[in-house]
Structures are given as structure tokens and as C-alpha cells.
C-alpha positions, 0 to 999 in steps of 0.5 A, a space after each residue: 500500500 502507498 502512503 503520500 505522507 510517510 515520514 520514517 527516521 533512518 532504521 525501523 519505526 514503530 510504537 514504542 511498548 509503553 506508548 499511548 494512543 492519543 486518540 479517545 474513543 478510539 474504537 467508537 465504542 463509547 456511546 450516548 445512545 443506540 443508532 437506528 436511522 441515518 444521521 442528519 445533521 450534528 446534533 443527531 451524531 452529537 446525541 449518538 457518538 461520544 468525543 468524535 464529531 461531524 465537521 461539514 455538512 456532509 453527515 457521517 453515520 454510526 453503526 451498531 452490531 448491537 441493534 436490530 437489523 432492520 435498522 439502517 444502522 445496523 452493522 448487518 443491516 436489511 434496510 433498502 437504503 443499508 450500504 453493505 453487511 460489516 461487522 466492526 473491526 473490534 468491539 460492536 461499533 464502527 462509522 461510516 463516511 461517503 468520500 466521493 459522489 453527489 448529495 447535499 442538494 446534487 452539489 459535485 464532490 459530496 464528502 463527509 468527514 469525521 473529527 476528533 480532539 486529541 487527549 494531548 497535542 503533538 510535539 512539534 519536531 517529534 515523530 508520530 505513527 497514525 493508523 486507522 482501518 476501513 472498509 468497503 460498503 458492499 453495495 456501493 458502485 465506486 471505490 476509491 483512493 485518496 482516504 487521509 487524516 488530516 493533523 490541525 492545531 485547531 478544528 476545521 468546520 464547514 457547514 458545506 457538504 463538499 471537500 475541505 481544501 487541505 492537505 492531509 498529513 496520512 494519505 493513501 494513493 490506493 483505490 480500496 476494494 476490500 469489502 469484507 476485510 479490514 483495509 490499514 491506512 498507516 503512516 508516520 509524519 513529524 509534528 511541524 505544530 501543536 496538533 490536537 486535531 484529527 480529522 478522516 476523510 478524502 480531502 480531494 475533488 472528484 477529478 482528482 480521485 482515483 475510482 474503480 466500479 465495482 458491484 453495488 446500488 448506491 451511488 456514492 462511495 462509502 466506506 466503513 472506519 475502526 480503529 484509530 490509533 495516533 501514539 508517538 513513532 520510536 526509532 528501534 534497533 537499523 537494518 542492513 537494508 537502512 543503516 548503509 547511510 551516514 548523514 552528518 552533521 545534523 542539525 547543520 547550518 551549512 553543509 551535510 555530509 552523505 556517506 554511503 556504504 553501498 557500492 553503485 550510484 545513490 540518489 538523495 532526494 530532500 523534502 520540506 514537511 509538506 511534501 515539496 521536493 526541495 532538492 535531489 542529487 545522485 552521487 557514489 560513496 559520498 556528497 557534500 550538499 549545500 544546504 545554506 540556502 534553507 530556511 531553518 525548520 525541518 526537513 525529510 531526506 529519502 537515500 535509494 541505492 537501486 533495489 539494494 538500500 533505501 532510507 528516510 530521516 530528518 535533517 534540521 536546518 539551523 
């Protein structure tokens, strides 16, 4: 699976054993009430879903395994309007957004989107380790790509039912098709502020979402999510694969010096936190970049060397 936004320190990254999930309610378990219908405006989410919100117009729903399957929110549902038959990842509840299609009055790139604060905000500078799963409505027509959670020091909103215009720090690029499985999109990103936001959806117009017909009734696309994970990345013990790369001195001012291990050409490529590509040069045994130019802040360098090393960490530039 492709990540857009997927920012590793040089050598493995996972969560650390004692890490914590910054995310509450992070599995939608903690309810005010049972679901039966649709929901159709923030209060009807409000009065079902504790923490989690619905920030646009466009209006998520919440499914139980828990009530009766005549209920359109039934996880296993037989009502005509049900978007497919899922049972929830973990424990009895789970939500759902549409992230491509029409609605709200036929306006083009209807989106609905869900929103949740954090228990603590981020460090800027530190790396964090975002997870979510989801999964495909079984009777919608189109699947697509472009599914992301979006990092903000403050809660987006809109009271429009299309697309919020920013740039998620989670992207993925695959056209997701599982409708019986659990589908991670997962990635690690470096905190460039105080985030104490997290907002899920697909953050791209219909033209610029990529989509796959498959079998279904409803128009739209539609896809079910679970499991929402933030917690702090740590860097654990290099492999051969990764550790062929020195990069010093850093932080810098000036000059980085790149050394490989490696035989053959490498390509260094560096990145600033939004995913611009700032630089990127090819070199044997080692280079020596100016980096004086840079404004200071954070950035991400990426070393290949073919199909035989590859390797990404962060440069700070003073």
C-alpha cells in the first residue's frame, strides 16, 4: 500500500511498548445512545457518538452490531437504503463516511468527514505513527483512493457538504476494494505544530480521485472506519537494508555530509514537511550538499541505492 505522507527516521519505526494512543474513543465504542436511522445533521451524531464529531455538512453515520437489523444502522443491516453487511473491526461499533459522489442538494464532490480532539497535542519536531482501518460498503458502485487524516492545531468546520481544501498529513494513493476485510491506512509524519486535531476523510475533488466500479446500488462511495490509533513513532534497533547511510552533521547550518556504504550510484532526494521536493542529487560513496540556502525548520531526506538500500530521516536546518 502507498502512503503520500510517510515520514520514517533512518532504521525501523514503530510504537514504542509503553506508548499511548492519543486518540479517545478510539474504537467508537463509547456511546450516548443506540443508532437506528441515518444521521442528519450534528446534533443527531452529537446525541449518538461520544468525543468524535461531524465537521461539514456532509453527515457521517454510526453503526451498531448491537441493534436490530432492520435498522439502517445496523452493522448487518436489511434496510433498502443499508450500504453493505460489516461487522466492526473490534468491539460492536464502527462509522461510516461517503468520500466521493453527489448529495447535499446534487452539489459535485459530496464528502463527509469525521473529527476528533486529541487527549494531548503533538510535539512539534517529534515523530508520530497514525493508523486507522476501513472498509468497503458492499453495495456501493465506486471505490476509491485518496482516504487521509488530516493533523490541525485547531478544528476545521464547514457547514458545506463538499471537500475541505487541505492537505492531509496520512494519505493513501490506493483505490480500496476490500469489502469484507479490514483495509490499514498507516503512516508516520513529524509534528511541524501543536496538533490536537484529527480529522478522516478524502480531502480531494472528484477529478482528482482515483475510482474503480465495482458491484453495488448506491451511488456514492462509502466506506466503513475502526480503529484509530495516533501514539508517538520510536526509532528501534537499523537494518542492513537502512543503516548503509551516514548523514552528518545534523542539525547543520551549512553543509551535510552523505556517506554511503553501498557500492553503485545513490540518489538523495530532500523534502520540506509538506511534501515539496526541495532538492535531489545522485552521487557514489559520498556528497557534500549545500544546504545554506534553507530556511531553518525541518526537513525529510529519502537515500535509494537501486533495489539494494533505501532510507528516510530528518535533517534540521539551523
Amino acid at each position: 500500500m502507498k502512503h503520500f505522507t510517510t515520514f520514517l527516521i533512518a532504521g525501523m519505526v514503530t510504537l514504542s511498548a509503553a506508548a499511548q494512543n492519543l486518540v479517545p474513543n478510539t474504537s467508537f465504542e463509547d456511546h450516548l445512545d443506540s443508532p437506528c436511522s441515518w444521521m442528519v445533521n450534528s446534533d443527531d451524531f452529537s446525541s449518538i457518538m461520544q468525543n468524535w464529531v461531524m465537521p461539514s455538512g456532509g453527515s457521517p453515520d454510526v453503526f451498531s452490531a448491537l441493534v436490530d437489523e432492520t435498522c439502517y444502522a445496523s452493522c448487518y443491516s436489511t434496510h433498502s437504503d443499508a450500504k453493505g453487511n460489516q461487522a466492526p473491526r473490534t468491539g460492536d461499533y464502527m462509522v461510516g463516511i461517503s468520500t466521493f459522489g453527489s448529495g447535499c442538494g446534487f452539489l459535485p464532490d459530496y464528502r463527509e468527514y469525521v473529527q476528533v480532539q486529541l487527549s494531548s497535542t503533538l510535539n512539534v519536531g517529534e515523530l508520530y505513527y497514525a493508523e486507522m482501518y476501513i472498509s468497503l460498503g458492499d453495495y456501493t458502485i465506486t471505490a476509491t483512493n485518496n482516504m487521509g487524516m488530516y493533523f490541525s492545531t485547531e478544528p476545521i468546520s464547514s457547514s458545506v457538504c463538499s471537500q475541505f481544501n487541505v492537505v492531509p498529513q496520512i494519505l493513501d494513493s490506493e483505490v480500496i476494494t476490500d469489502e469484507t476485510g479490514w483495509v490499514k491506512i498507516s503512516g508516520t509524519f513529524i509534528a511541524e505544530s501543536n496538533f490536537g486535531y484529527i480529522t478522516i476523510g478524502n480531502f480531494s475533488d472528484n477529478s482528482s480521485t482515483s475510482t474503480i466500479t465495482v458491484e453495488g446500488n448506491y451511488n456514492n462511495s462509502y466506506y466503513y472506519i475502526d480503529d484509530v490509533t495516533v501514539s508517538l513513532a520510536t526509532n528501534i534497533s537499523s537494518s542492513s537494508a537502512t543503516d548503509f547511510v551516514s548523514f552528518f552533521p545534523n542539525p547543520s547550518s551549512d553543509r551535510v555530509t552523505i556517506n554511503s556504504t553501498l557500492g553503485g550510484l545513490s540518489e538523495v532526494t530532500l523534502y520540506d514537511l509538506s511534501s515539496r521536493k526541495i532538492l535531489q542529487y545522485n552521487f557514489i560513496n559520498s556528497v557534500n550538499l549545500d544546504i545554506s540556502n534553507l530556511e531553518k525548520g525541518i526537513y525529510v531526506y529519502e537515500v535509494k541505492n537501486g533495489s539494494n538500500g533505501y532510507s528516510k530521516g530528518r535533517l534540521i536546518k539551523e
